[in-house]
C-alpha positions as CSV (number, residue, x, y, z in Angstrom):
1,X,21.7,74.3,76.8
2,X,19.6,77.4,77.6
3,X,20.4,80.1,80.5
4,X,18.9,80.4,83.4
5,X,19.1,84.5,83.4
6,X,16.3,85.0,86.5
7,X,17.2,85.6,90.2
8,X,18.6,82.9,92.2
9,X,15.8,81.2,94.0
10,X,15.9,81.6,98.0
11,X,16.3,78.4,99.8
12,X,12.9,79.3,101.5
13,X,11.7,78.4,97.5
14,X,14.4,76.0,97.2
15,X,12.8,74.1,100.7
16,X,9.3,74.2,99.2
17,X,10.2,72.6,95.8
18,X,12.0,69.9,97.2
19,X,9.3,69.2,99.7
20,X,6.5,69.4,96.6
21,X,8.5,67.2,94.9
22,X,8.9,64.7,97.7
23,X,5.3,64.8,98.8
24,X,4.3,64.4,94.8
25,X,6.3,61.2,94.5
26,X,5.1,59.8,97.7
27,X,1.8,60.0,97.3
28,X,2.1,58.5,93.2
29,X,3.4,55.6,95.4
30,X,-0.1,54.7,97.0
31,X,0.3,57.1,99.9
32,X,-3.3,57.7,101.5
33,X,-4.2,61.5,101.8
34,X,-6.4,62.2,105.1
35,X,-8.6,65.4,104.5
36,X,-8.9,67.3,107.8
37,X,-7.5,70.3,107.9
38,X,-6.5,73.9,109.1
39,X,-3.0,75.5,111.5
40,X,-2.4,74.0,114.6
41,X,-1.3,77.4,115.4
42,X,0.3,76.9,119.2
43,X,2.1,73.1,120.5
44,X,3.3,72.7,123.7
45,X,4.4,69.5,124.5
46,X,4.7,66.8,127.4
47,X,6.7,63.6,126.9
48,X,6.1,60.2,128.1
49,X,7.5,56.9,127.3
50,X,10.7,57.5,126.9
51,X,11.9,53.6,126.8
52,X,10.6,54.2,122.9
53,X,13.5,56.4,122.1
54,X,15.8,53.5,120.5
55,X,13.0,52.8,118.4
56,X,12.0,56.1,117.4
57,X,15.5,56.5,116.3
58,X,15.7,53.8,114.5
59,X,12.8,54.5,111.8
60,X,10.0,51.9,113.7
61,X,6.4,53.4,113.0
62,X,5.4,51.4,115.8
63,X,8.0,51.5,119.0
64,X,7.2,49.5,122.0
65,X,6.5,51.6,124.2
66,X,5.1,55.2,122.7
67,X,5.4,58.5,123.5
68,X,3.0,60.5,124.3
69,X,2.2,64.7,123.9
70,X,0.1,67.4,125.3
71,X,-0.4,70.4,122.8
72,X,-1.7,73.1,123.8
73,X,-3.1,75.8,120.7
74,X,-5.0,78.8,120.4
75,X,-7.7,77.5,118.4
76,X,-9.3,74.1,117.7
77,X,-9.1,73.2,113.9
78,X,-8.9,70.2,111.8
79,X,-6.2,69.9,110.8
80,X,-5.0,68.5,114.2
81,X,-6.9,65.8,113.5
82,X,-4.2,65.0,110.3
83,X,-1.0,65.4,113.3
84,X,-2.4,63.3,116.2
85,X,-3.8,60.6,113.3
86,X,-0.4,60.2,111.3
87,X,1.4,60.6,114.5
88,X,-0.1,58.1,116.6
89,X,0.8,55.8,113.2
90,X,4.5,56.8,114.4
91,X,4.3,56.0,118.0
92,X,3.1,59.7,119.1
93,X,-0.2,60.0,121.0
94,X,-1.3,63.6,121.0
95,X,-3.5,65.3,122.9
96,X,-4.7,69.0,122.0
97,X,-5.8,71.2,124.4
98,X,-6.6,75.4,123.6
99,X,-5.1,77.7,125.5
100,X,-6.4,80.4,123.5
101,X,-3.1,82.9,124.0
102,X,-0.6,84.1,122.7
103,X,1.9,85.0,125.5
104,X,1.0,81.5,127.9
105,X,3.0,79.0,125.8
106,X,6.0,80.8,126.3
107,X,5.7,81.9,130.0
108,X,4.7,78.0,130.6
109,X,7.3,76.7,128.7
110,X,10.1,78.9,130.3
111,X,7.9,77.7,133.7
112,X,8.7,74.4,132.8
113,X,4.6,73.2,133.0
114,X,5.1,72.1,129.6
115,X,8.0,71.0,127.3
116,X,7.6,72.9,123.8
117,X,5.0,75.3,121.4
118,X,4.5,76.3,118.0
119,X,2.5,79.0,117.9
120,X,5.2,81.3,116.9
121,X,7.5,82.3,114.2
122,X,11.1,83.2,115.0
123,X,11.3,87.2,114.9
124,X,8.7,86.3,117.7
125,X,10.8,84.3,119.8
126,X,13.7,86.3,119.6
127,X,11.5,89.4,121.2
128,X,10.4,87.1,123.9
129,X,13.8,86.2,124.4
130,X,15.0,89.2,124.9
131,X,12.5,90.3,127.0
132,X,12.2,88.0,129.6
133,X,16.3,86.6,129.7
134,X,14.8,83.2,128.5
135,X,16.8,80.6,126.3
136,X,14.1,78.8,124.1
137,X,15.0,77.4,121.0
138,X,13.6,75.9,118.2
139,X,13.7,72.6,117.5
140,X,12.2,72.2,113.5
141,X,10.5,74.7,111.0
142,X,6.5,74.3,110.7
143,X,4.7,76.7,108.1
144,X,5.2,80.1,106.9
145,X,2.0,82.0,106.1
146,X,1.8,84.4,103.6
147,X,0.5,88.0,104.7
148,X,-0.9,90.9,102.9
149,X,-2.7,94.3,102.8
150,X,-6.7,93.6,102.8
151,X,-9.8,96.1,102.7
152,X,-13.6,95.6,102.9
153,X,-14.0,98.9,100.3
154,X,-11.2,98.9,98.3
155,X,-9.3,97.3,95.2
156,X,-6.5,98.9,95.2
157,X,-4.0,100.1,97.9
158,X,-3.7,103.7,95.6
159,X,-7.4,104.3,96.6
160,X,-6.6,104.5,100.5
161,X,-7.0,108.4,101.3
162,X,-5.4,110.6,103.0
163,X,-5.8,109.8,107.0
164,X,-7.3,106.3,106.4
165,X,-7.3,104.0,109.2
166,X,-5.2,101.2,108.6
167,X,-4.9,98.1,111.9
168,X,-1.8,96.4,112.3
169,X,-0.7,93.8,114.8
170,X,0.5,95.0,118.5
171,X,3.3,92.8,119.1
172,X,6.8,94.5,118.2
173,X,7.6,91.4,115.4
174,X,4.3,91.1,113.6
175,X,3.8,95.3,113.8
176,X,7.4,95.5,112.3
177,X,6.6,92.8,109.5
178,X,2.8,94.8,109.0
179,X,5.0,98.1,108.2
180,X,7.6,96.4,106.2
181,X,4.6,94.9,104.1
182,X,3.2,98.7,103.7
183,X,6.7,100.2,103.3
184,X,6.9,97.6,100.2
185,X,3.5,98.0,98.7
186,X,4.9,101.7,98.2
187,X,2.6,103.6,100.9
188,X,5.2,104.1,103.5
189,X,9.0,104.5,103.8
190,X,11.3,103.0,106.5
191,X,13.7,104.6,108.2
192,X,17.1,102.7,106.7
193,X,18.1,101.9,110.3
194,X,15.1,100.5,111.4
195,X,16.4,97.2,111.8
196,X,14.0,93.6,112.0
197,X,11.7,95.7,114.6
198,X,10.8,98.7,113.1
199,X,7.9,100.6,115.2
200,X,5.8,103.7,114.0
201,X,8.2,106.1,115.1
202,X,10.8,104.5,112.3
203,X,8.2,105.5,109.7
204,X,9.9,108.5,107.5
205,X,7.7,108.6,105.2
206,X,3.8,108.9,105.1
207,X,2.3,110.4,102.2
208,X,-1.0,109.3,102.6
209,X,-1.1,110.4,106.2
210,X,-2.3,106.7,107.5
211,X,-3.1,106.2,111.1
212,X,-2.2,103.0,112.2
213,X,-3.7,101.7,114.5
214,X,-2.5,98.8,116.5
215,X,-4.7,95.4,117.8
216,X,-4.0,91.7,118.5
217,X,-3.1,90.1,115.4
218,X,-5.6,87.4,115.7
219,X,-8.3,89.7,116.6
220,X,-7.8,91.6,113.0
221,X,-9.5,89.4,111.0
222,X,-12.8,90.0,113.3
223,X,-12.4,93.7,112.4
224,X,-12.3,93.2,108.8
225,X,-15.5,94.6,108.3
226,X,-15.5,97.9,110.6
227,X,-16.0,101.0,109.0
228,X,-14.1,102.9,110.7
229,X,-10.7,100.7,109.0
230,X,-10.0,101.3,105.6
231,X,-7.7,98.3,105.2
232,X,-5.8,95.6,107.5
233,X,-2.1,94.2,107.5
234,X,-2.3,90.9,108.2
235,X,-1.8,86.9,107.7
236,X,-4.2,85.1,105.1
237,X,-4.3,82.4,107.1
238,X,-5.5,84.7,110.2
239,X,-9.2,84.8,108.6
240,X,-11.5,82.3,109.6
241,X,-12.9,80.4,106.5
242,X,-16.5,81.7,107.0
243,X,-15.0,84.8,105.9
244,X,-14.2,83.5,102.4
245,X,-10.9,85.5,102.1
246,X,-8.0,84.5,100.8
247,X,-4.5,85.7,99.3
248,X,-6.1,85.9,96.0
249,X,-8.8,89.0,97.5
250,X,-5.6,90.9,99.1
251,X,-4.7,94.5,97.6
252,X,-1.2,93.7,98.0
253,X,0.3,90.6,98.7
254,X,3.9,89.9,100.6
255,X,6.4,87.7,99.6
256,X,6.3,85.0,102.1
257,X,9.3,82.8,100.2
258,X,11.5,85.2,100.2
259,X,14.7,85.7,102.2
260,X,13.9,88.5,104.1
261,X,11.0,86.3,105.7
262,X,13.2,84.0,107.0
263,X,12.6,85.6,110.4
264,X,8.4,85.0,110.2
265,X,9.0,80.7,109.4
266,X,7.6,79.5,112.3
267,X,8.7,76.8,114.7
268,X,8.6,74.5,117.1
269,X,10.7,75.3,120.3
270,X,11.5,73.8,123.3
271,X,14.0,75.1,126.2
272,X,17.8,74.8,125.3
273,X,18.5,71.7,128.0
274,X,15.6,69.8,125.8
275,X,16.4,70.4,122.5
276,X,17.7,67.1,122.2
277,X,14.5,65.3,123.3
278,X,13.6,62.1,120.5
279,X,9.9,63.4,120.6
280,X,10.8,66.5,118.3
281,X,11.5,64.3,115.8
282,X,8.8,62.2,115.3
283,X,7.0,65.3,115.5
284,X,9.0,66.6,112.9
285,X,8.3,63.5,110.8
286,X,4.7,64.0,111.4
287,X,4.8,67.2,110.1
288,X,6.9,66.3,107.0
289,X,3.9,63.4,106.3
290,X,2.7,64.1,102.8
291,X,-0.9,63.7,104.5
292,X,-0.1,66.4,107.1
293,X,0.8,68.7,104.2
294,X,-2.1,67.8,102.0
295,X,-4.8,68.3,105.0
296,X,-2.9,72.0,105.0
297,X,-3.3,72.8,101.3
298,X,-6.9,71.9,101.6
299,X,-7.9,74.2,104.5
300,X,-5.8,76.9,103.7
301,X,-5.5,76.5,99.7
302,X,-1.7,78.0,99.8
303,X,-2.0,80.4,102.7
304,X,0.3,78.7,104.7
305,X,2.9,76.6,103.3
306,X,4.9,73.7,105.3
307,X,8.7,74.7,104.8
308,X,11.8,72.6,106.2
309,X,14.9,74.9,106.9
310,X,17.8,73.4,108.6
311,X,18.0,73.9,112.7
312,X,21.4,75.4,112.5
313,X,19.6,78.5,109.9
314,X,16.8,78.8,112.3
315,X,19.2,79.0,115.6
316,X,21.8,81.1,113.8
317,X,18.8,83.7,112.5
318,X,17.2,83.7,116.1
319,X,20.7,84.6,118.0
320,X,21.2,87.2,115.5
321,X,17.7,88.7,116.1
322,X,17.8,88.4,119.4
323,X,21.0,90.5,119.8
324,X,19.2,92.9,117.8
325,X,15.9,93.2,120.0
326,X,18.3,93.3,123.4
């Protein structure tokens, strides 16, 4: 018998094997594979029908009287089409609708105007959390997308020079994961008590000199190509697929599956009195489809990966970082 003598895999990998395998099987067993594709990046949710609740519950693809949600995202892509498709096959009508923000489907939710997103991941939440007093809480892991250090000129992250201009994103938990990402590509160093939202000023180490220089994260991509950046810090799935860039053109690329990125695994999340509500998990079945997950591969080729990590992970990580960011 021979000795498995590598690193323990985290149960981020350990999630994503299982579900390969799952998917795999399924879809040798005549499973039909829609291909639409790309991230609904932002759900937020309003429930109807709630007399098909017994049936959800009960496994029926096809519940007498069906729910029905609203979701709101920040851009339109195909791969909705694969969700509302293999959802309405489970009794879920869905209805997308762009909001085109990242700061709305939070302040709404907490507003009550509708009943759940997930545009975010949970390093996210927990900030928002702890900024406005607000209780949301996730309901079921979505994707994880994979992030990296990407330049227009350059090959190598050694070749940035002293000074460049480097973007990262503006919010406190994608700025914090954009330094981490430098920090382990070897250009920066982190003060050691940085903690999970570590800013500029934590930087204790520069050699190069880099100027960061902070914008929206989902405006980054669209400044890929100014001269005035040297490089960007940012997700692969960020870049629209015009652009023709993916993980494989990145000068350094972060390890999404491991257990320090349990905070970026994003989420669906509700507010804490309807955490309970049956629609989450159809929607959570929906997600889980081996169709759903095939229509992701195909847009994003890898960039994003659906992950399933148990609620109680998610809720327990999410306390912990909020406590932190408060």
């Amino acid at each position: 018998m021979s000795e498995h003598t590598g690193p323990e895999p985290s149960e981020l990998r350990a999630s994503i094997a299982s579900g390969k395998r799952k998917r795999r099987n399924l879809l040798i067993g005549g499973v039909a594979v829609v291909a639409v594709a790309a991230i609904a990046v932002v759900v937020s949710v309003v429930v109807g029908g709630q007399n098909g609740a017994a049936d959800a519950a009960t496994g029926s693809d096809a519940p007498a009287e069906r729910l029905s949600v609203k979701i709101a995202v920040s851009e339109d892509t195909q791969f909705q089409d694969a969700v509302k498709e293999v959802a309405a096959e489970k009794g879920l009508d869905v209805e997308w609708v762009n909001v085109k923000d990242w700061v709305l489907p939070n302040t709404e939710l907490v507003a009550g105007t509708v009943d759940a997103n997930a545009f975010q991941h949970i390093l996210y939440l927990s900030a928002f959390n702890a900024e406005n007093d607000a209780d949301l809480t996730p309901v079921f892991s979505t994707v994880i997308t994979q992030w990296g250090v990407f330049s227009k000129t350059l090959t190598d992250v050694k070749d940035l020079a002293d000074g460049a201009r480097v973007a990262i994103p503006d919010d406190p938990s994608n700025g914090g994961r954009a330094l981490n990402i430098l920090a382990a590509a070897g250009l920066i160093e982190i003060a050691a008590d940085a903690g999970n939202f570590p800013t500029v000023e934590d930087v204790a180490a520069n050699d190069k000199n880099l100027q960061f220089v902070p914008l929206p994260a989902t405006s980054i991509p669209q400044q890929f190509d100014d001269p005035s950046l040297a490089a960007v810090v940012v997700g692969t799935s960020y870049f629209d697929p015009s652009q023709g860039i993916t993980k494989d053109d990145a000068l350094f690329l972060d390890d999404s599956l491991s257990e320090k990125n349990l905070p970026y695994v994003n989420v669906v999340a509700t507010r804490e009195e309807d955490k309970d509500n049956p629609a989450w998990k159809i929607l959570e079945d929906t997600y889980a489809d081996p169709r759903v997950a095939e229509a992701l591969d195909d847009e994003f080729a890898g960039n994003s990966i659906l992950v399933k990590v148990p609620v109680k992970d998610l809720r327990d990580k999410l306390a912990e970082l909020q406590a932190e960011a408060e």
